[in-house]
FIBAVEX-164642 format. One line per 10 residues: for each residue x, y, z of C-alpha. Coordinates in steps of 0.25 Angstrom, whole numbers, plus 5000, padded with zeros to 4 digits. Layout:
REM FIBAVEX-164642
X/Y/Z ~ ...
REM end
This chain:
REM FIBAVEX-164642
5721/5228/5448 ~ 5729/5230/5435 ~ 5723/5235/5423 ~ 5720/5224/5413 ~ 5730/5231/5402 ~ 5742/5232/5412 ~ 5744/5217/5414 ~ 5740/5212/5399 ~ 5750/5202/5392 ~ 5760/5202/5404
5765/5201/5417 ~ 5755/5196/5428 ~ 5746/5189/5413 ~ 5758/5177/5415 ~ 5756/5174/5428 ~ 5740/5172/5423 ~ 5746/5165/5411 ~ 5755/5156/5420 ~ 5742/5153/5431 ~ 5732/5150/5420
5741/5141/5413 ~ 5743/5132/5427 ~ 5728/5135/5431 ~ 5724/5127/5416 ~ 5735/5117/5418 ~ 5730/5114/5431 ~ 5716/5111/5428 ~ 5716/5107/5414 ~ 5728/5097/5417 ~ 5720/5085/5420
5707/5088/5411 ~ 5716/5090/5398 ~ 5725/5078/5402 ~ 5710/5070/5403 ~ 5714/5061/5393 ~ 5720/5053/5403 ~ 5712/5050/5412 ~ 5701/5048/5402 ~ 5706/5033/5401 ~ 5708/5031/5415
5693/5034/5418 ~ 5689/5026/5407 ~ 5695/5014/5414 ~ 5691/5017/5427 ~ 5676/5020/5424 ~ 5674/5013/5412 ~ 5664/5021/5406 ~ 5662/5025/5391 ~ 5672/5035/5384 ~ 5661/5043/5382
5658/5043/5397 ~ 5672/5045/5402 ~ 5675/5056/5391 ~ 5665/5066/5397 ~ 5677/5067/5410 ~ 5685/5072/5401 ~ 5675/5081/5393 ~ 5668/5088/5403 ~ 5680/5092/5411 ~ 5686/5099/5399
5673/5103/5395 ~ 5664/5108/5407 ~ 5675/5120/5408 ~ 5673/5125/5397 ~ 5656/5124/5396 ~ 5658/5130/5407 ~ 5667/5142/5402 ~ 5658/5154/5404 ~ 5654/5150/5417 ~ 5669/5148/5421
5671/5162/5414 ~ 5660/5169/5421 ~ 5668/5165/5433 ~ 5680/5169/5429 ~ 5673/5183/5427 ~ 5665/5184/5439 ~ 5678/5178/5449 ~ 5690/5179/5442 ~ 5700/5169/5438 ~ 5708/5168/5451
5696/5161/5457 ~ 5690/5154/5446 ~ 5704/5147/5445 ~ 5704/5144/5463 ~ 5690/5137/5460 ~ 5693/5130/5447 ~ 5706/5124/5455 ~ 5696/5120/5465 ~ 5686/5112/5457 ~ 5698/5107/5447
5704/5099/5458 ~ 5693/5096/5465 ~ 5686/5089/5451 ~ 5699/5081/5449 ~ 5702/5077/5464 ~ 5686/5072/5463 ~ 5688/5064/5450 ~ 5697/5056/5458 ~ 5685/5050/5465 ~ 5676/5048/5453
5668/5036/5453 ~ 5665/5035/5440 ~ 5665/5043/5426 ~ 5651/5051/5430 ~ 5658/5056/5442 ~ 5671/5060/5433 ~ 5663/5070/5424 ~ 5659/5077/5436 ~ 5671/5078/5444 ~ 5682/5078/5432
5673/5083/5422 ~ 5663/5095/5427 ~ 5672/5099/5439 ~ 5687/5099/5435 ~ 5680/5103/5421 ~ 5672/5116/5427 ~ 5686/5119/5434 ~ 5694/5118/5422 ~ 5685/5130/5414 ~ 5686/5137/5429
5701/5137/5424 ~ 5700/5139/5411 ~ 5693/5152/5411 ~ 5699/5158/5422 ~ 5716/5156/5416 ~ 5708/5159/5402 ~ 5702/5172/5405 ~ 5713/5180/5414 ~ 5724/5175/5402 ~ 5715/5184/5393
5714/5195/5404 ~ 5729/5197/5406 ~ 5734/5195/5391 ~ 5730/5203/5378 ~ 5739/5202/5368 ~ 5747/5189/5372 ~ 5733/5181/5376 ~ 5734/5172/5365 ~ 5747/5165/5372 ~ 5744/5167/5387
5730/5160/5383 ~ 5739/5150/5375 ~ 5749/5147/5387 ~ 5735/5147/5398 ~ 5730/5137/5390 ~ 5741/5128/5388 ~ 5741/5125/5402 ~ 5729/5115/5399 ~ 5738/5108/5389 ~ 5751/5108/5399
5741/5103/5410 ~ 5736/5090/5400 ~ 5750/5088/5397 ~ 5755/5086/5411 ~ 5742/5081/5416 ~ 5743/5071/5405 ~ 5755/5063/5410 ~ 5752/5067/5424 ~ 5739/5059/5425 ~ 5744/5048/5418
5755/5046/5429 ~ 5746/5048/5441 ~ 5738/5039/5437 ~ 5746/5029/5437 ~ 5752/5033/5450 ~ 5742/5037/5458 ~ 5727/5032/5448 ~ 5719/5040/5440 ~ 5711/5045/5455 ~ 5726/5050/5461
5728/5056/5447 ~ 5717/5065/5448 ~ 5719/5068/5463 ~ 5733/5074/5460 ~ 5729/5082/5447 ~ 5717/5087/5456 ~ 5729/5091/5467 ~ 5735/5099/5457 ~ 5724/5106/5451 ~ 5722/5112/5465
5734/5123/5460 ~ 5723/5131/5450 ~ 5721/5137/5463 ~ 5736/5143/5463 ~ 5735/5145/5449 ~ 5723/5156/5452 ~ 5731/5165/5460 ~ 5739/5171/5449 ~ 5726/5175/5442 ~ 5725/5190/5446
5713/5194/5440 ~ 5715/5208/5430 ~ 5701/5212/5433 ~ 5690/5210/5447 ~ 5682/5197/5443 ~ 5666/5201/5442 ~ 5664/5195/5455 ~ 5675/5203/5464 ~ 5668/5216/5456 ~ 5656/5211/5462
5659/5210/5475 ~ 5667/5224/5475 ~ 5654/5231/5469 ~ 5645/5223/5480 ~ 5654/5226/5490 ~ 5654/5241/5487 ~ 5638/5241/5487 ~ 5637/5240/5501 ~ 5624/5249/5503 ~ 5613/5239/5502
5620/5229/5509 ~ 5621/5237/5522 ~ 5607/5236/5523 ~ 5607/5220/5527 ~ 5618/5222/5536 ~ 5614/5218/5550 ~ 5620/5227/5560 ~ 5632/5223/5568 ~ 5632/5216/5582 ~ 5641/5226/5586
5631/5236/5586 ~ 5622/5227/5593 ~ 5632/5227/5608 ~ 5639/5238/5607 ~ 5645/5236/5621 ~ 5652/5224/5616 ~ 5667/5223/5616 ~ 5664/5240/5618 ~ 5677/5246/5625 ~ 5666/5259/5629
5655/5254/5637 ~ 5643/5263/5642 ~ 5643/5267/5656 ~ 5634/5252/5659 ~ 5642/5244/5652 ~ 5633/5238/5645 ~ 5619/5238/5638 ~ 5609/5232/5645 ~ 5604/5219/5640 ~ 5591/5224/5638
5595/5237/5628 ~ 5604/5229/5621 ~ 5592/5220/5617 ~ 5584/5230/5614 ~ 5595/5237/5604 ~ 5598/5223/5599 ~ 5582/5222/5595 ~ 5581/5233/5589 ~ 5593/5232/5579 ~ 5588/5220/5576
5575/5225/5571 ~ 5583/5237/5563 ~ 5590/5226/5556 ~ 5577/5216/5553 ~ 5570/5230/5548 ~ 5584/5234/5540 ~ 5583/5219/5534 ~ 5568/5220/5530 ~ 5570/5233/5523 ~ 5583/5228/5517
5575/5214/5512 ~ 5569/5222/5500 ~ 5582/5227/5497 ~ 5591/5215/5495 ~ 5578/5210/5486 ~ 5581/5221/5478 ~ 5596/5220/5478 ~ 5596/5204/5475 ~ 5586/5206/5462 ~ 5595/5219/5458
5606/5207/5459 ~ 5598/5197/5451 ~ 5597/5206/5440 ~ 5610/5211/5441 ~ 5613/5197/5439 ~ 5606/5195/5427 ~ 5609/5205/5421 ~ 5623/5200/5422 ~ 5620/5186/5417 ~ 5612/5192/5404
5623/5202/5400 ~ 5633/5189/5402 ~ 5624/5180/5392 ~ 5623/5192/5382 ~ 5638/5193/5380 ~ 5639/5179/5377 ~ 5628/5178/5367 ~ 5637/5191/5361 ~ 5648/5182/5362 ~ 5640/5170/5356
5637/5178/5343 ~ 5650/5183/5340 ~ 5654/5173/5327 ~ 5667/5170/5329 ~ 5665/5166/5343 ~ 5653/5156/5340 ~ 5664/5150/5329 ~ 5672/5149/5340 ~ 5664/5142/5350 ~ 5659/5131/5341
5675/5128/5335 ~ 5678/5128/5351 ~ 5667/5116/5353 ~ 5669/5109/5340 ~ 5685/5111/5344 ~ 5682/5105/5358 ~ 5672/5094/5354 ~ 5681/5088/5344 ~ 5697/5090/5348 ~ 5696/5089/5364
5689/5073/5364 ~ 5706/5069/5360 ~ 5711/5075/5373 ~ 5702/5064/5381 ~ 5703/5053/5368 ~ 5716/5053/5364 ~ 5722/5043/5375 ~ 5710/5036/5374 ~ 5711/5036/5358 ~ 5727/5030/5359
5722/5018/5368 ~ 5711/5016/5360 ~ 5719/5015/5348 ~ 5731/5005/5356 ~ 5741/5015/5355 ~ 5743/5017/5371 ~ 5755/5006/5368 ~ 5764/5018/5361 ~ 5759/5029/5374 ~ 5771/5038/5377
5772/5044/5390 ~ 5765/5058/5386 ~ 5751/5054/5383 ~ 5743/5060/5372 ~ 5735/5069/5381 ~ 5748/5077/5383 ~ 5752/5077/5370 ~ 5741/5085/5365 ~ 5741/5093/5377 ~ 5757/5098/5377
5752/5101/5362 ~ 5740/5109/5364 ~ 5749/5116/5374 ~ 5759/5122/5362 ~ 5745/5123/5354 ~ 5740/5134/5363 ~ 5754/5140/5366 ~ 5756/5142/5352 ~ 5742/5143/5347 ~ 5741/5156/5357
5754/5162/5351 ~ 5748/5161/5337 ~ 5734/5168/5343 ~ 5742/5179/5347 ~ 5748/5182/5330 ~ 5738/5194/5327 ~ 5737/5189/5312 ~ 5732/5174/5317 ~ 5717/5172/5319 ~ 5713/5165/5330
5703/5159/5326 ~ 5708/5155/5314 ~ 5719/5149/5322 ~ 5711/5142/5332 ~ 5702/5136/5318 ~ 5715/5131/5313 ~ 5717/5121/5327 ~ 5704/5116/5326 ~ 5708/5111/5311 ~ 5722/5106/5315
5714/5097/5328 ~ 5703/5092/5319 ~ 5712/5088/5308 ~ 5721/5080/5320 ~ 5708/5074/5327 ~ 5704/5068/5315 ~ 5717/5063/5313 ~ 5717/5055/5327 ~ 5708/5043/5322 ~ 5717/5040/5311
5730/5040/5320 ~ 5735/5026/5325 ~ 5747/5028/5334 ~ 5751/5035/5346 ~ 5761/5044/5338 ~ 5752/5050/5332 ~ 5741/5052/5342 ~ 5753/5058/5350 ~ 5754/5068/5337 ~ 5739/5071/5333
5738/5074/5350 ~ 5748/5085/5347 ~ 5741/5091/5336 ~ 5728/5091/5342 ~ 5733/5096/5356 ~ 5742/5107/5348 ~ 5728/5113/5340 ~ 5721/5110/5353 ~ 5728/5122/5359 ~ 5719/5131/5351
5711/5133/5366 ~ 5721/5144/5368 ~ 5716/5152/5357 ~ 5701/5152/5362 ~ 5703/5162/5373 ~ 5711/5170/5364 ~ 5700/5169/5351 ~ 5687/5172/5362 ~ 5696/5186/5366 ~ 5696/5190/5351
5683/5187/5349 ~ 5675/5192/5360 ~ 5685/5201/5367 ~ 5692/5201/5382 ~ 5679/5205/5389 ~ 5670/5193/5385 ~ 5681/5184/5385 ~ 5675/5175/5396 ~ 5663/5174/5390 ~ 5665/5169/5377
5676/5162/5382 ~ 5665/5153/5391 ~ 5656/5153/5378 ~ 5669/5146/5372 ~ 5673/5136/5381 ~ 5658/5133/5383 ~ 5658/5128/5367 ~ 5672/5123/5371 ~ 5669/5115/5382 ~ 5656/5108/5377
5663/5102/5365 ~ 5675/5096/5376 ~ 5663/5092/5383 ~ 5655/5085/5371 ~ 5670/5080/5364 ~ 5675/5068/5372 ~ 5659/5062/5374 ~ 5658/5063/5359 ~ 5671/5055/5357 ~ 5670/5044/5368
5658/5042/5362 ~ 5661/5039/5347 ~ 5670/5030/5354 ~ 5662/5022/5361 ~ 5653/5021/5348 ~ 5664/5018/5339 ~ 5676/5012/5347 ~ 5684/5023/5341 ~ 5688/5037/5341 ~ 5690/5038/5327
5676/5044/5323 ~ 5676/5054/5336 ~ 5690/5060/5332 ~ 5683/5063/5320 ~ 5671/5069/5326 ~ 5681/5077/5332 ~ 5688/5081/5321 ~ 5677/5085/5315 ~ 5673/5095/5324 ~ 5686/5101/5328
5685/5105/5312 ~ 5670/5109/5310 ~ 5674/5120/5322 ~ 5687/5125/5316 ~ 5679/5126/5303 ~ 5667/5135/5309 ~ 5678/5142/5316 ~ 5686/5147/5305 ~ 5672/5149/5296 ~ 5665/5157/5304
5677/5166/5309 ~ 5682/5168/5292 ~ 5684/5184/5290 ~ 5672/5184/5281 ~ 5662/5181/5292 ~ 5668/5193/5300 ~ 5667/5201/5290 ~ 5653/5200/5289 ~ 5650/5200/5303 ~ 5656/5214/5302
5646/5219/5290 ~ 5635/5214/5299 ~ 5639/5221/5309 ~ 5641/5232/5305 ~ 5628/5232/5297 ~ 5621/5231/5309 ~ 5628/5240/5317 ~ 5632/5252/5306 ~ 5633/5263/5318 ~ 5644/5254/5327
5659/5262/5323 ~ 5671/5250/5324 ~ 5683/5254/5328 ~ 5698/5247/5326 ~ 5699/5242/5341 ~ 5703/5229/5339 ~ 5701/5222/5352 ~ 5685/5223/5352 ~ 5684/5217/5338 ~ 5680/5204/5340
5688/5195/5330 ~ 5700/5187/5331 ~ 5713/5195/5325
REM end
């Protein structure tokens, strides 16, 4: 196994660049691109908005709550396997929403299992980037990530056109099909580092002395003559003696087990605590990680960011037939246009990340400005064109997702990295989940989308605001002097990469 430092920024770090952007593409293709379907289920259920919007919703939204469950798996296993099962339950959810009944069964199958597979995904391809890339992280994150914005490109117009061919259930057999190649996608991810779990199982494997003692003895040992080449001058034991030795080993082993019994109680309540140990130095770092200021500013723009600016990716073809504007529809829906734009968001938002004199966080505040300045632009818009043009916008500072990864590693360092980055996309994924309910509803009590897009608007900018307050150079500076104060004995030195603050 190489050494971490001997493969950073180059060489085999592609190849896990290449894998992970086809592993996103593959599963977030269809659930990026939901906008499409979304009227299709709405015609063939006909169920409220609201009802139908929490498909979309959860599947986007149930990875990401999810998150530091799905990074404890990555930790424990490793990404090569997280990736084989997340292909597993990816395909399976989408082939299953074929045969969906109703919209109950949608959010189950759609929703909850392609979602759970999705933040499987994510975490994985999210978390080998940063163990393979140092100083260029900020554009293999940017390049990883666009592969969710390719994928709602091309699944976009993909879906369109299998549903007129084959009908929305052939549609999601076919994508279903095709999101069984995550599981090709896995083998390039050599792992750096032994998972928890392999480094488990090495450590158990070499602590062999208390287990010897419930090993029952082989039945070899039991007919020695059989299969023999040299037999005793009889050939044979009598029938009698070999019961007799048989009985008595037999009583040697129960006696072995008896003794033994106390033992493994021992052994299992040496485990349990072992095992809660673990679990209560786990929580501790992620309360640790919880009072760190600039990450709680972080989460809370993350769930204002997702509660208001991800509703238009499920609304915004729903929005143009609401408003008689399907008549002028080109052949790229507006799904696509905002996902080939928030694919260049991400490419060039993770090249700007990489500038030593651009805060990150700063950068990332300045996006959610720009997307709530456009949602709230959306209700006063009445043609296609420019639908068409306020989709690139928003999908171009929607890109901003690339910088989370990046912005978590210069806060709370490489080590707790999947942590807070579960703890983010926990924040992250309850906004998704709560965005697209909140809007179908003020439809269905207005008739209109006008007041929800400014609802979102509203909170897109109330997060990039507590985002940039609460990360302004004054507040570090008194951090520091508090710090200090309390801790007048602690020396600081000039290594950078154990300060935790964005450069």
């Amino acid at each position: 196994m190489a050494s971490s430092t001997d493969v950073l920024d180059g060489g085999w770090g592609w190849a896990i660049v290449c894998a992970s952007f086809m592993a996103q593409l593959l599963a977030y293709g269809s659930p990026q691109s939901v906008g499409v379907l979304y009227p299709e289920w709405l015609n063939a259920f006909q169920e409220g908005k609201g009802m139908t919007a929490w498909v979309g919703s959860l599947v986007s939204g149930v990875g990401l709550i999810a998150s530091p469950i799905c990074s404890a798996c990555v930790d424990n296993f490793g990404a090569r396997p997280v990736t084989i099962f997340s292909g597993v339950m990816v395909s399976g959810g989408l082939m299953l929403s074929a045969f969906a009944p109703n919209v109950q069964f949608l959010i189950f199958s759609y929703g909850i299992v392609v979602g759970l597979g999705c933040g499987l995904v994510y975490a994985a391809t999210l978390t080998i980037t940063c163990q393979y890339f140092d100083k260029r992280r900020g554009l293999a994150l940017g390049i990883v990530t666009t592969g969710t914005s390719v994928g709602a490109f091309i699944y976009a117009s993909a879906q369109n056109e299998l549903i007129v061919m084959y009908g929305l259930d052939g549609c999601l057999l076919i994508i279903g099909a095709i999101a069984l190649n995550l599981m090709a996608c896995a083998g390039f991810m050599r792992p750096l580092n032994m998972p928890g779990y392999y480094l488990k199982q090495k450590a158990a494997l070499e602590r062999n002395t208390e287990e010897q003692l419930f090993e029952k003895p082989p039945l070899d040992d039991l007919t020695i003559t059989a299969g023999s080449t040299s037999t005793p001058p009889d050939k044979s034991l009598m029938v009698k003696e070999m019961l007799i030795t048989i009985d008595t080993k037999d009583s040697a082993v129960q006696t072995e087990k008896k003794k033994g019994s106390f033992l493994a109680g021992l052994a299992i309540i040496k485990v349990i605590k072992k095992k809660q140990q673990a679990y209560s130095k786990y929580m501790h770092s992620m309360y640790e990680i919880m009072q760190d200021q600039s990450m709680m500013s972080f989460c809370i723009s993350i769930f204002l960011f997702s509660l208001g600016a991800f509703p238009p990716v499920l609304f915004i073809e729903d929005v143009a037939m609401s408003q008689g504007l399907m008549e002028e529809v080109c052949v790229i829906p507006l799904v696509s246009i905002g996902a080939i734009a928030s694919c260049a968001g991400k490419l060039l938002l993770g090249m700007l990340v990489d500038i030593k004199w651009i805060n990150g966080i700063f950068l990332y505040a300045f996006t959610m400005f720009a997307g709530g300045l456009t949602l709230f632009l959306i209700p006063l818009t009445k043609s296609y064109l420019g639908l068409q043009i306020l989709s690139f916008i928003l999908g171009f500072f929607s890109g901003n997702w690339s910088l989370t990864s990046y912005i978590t590693t210069k806060i709370v360092g490489l080590d707790k990295l999947t942590q807070a980055h579960g703890i983010l996309m926990f924040f992250g994924g309850f906004g998704i989940m709560l965005g697209p309910p909140v809007v179908g509803w003020f439809f269905d009590w207005t008739q209109s989308y006008d007041l929800a897009f400014y609802f979102s608007g509203g909170c897109v900018e109330l997060g990039a605001v507590i985002l940039l307050l609460l990360n302004l150079p004054c507040w570090k500076r008194k951090s520091a002097k508090s710090s200090e104060s309390n801790r007048p004995d602690v020396q600081y030195t000039s290594n950078c990469d154990k300060v935790a603050s964005v450069a």
